[in-house]
N, C-alpha and C positions, 0 to 999 in steps of 0.2 A: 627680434623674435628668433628664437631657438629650436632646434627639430629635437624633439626628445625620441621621437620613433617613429617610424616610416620616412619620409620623404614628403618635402614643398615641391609642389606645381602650381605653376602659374593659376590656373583656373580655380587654385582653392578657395572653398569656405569655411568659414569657422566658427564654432558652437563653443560656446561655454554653459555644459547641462547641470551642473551642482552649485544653485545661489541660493542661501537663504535672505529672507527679506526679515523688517523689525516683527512680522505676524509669528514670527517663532523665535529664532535668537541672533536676527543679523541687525544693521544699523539701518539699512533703506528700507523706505516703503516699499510694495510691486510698483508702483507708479514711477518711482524713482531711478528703478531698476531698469525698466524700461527706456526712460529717457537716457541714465547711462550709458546703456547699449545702442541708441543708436547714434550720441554724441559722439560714441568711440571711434565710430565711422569703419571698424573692422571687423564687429560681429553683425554675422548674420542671421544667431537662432542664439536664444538662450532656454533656460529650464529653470524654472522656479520649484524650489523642493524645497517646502518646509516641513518641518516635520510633524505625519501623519493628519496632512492635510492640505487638499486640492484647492481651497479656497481661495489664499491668495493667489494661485498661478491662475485661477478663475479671472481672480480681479486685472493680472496683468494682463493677460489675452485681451478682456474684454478695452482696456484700455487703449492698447495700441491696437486695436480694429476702430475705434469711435476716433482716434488722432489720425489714423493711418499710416503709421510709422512702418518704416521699408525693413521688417523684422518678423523673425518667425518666432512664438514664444510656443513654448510648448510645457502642456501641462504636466506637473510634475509632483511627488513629496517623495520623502527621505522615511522612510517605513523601518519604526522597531520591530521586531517581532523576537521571539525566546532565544534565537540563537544570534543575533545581533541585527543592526541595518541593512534594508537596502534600498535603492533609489526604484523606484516607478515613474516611468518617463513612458506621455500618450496616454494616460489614465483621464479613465469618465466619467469616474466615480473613486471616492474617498476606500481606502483602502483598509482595513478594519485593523490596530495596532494591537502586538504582544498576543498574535497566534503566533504558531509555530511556523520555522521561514520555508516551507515545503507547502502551506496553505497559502499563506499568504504571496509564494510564486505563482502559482496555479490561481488564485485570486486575479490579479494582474494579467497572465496570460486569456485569461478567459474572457476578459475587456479589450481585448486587443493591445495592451501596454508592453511594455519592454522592462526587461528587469537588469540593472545594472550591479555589480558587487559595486560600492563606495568605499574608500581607505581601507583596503583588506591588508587584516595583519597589523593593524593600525594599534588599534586602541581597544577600550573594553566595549565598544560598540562595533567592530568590526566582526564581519565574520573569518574565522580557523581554518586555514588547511585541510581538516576534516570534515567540518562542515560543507565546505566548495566542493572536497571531492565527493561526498555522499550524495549531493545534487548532479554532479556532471557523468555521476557513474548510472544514477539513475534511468531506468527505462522508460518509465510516464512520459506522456507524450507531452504533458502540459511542464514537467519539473527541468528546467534548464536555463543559463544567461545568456543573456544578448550583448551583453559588455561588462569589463573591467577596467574598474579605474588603475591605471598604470603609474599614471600622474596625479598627484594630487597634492595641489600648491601647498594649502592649507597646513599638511602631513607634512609634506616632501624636500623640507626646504633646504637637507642637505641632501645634494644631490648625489653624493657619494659616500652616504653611511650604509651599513649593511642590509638595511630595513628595504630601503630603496634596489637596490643590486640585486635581494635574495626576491622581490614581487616581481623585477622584471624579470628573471631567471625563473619561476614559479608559471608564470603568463606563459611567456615562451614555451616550456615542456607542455601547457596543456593548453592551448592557444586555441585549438580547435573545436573545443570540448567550453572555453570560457567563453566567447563571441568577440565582440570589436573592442580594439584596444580606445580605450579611453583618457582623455584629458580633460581636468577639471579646476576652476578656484579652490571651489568648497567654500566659496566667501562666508564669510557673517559680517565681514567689514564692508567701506565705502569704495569696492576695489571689484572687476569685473575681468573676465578674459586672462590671468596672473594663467593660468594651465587650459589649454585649448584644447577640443579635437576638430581635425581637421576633415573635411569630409568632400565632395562633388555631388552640386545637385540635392537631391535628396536626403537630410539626415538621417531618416528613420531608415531610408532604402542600404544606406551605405552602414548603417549599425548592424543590420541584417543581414549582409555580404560580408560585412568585417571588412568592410573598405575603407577605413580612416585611418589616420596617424592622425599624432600627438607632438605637441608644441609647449613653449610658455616663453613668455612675457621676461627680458632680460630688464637690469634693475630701473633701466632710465626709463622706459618707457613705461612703466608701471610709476614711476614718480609721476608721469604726465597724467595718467590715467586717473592717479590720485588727486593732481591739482584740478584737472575736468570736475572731478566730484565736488572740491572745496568748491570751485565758483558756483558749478548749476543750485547746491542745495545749501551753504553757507548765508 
């Protein structure tokens, strides 16, 4: 494993909050997803976000509560709205898709959820530079994020193209204003934990504080992670 940003301490834990499961456009069931994570034996909380919809992260919840499985799942989707995606992590309800991303924060926030930017800069689902800062300049009480994906396996795979260099350089000037740095899969494949973030304690307390760093999965140990998957679901 690799520090992409911040710093390992001992005492760490590790979150991977961007999984899609097969209910949207990944390979695993939640159930699957679930067992995954805790065969991995190194995560401690994941997030199910499919897109514009809490139901499978419904189903994984309730599944590792009825196994008992030693994991925090946390209810999640991956939200379009007019100016691109973004993750809802701690949601209680299904969040209404293609409003505009200023309702649909405030949406989110008023549930008590956390609004993450996913792959920004990315793709034509990401959100623009102008859009991020239109939100962070904002004065509403309800319009702002609680995290940035920094990392995102999915995206990110070289790690040193420009794409990469100009989101962390982008984070960094306005760090304070975009919330906790984030690491993520972004899986749709049979693969878990590939981009991490790293937290103490509390993940939701420590996304709040912006007390996390950011990790990923170097190549071998992600081959193992992939074989885990061949044998439990093969």
């Amino acid at each position: 494993m690799k520090t992409f940003f911040g710093e390992y301490e001992s005492d760490q834990k590790f979150a991977d909050v961007h999984i899609h499961t097969n209910k949207s456009s990944g390979i695993l069931t939640p159930t699957q997803v679930v067992d995954l994570a805790v065969e991995s034996k190194f995560l401690h909380t994941i997030a199910i976000t499919d897109y514009n919809t809490i139901k499978s992260a419904v189903e994984a919840k309730n599944y590792c509560a009825k196994t008992g499985c030693n994991l925090e799942v946390i209810i999640g989707s991956e939200i379009a709205t007019t100016d691109g995606h973004i993750l809802g992590l701690y949601l209680k309800q299904d969040i209404s898709k293609n409003n505009s991303l200023e309702s649909s924060i405030i949406e989110i926030h008023k549930q008590e959820g956390l609004v993450i930017i996913p792959h920004p800069f990315q793709n034509e689902q990401s959100l623009n530079n102008v859009t991020i800062k239109n939100i962070i300049d904002s004065k509403d009480k309800y319009l702002y994020f609680d995290g940035f994906e920094i990392f995102n396996a999915r995206e990110n795979k070289d790690l040193e193209s420009p794409i990469v260099k100009n989101t962390t350089i982008f984070y960094l000037e306005n760090k304070a204003k975009l919330g906790a740095a984030i690491g993520v899969s972004a899986t749709h494949g049979n693969f878990l934990g590939q981009g991490l973030t790293g937290y103490k304690e509390s993940l939701g307390k420590a996304i709040k504080t912006s007390q996390t760093s950011v990790f990923y999965l170097e190549e071998e140990e992600l081959k193992k992670l992939q074989n885990l998957a061949n044998h439990l679901f093969s």
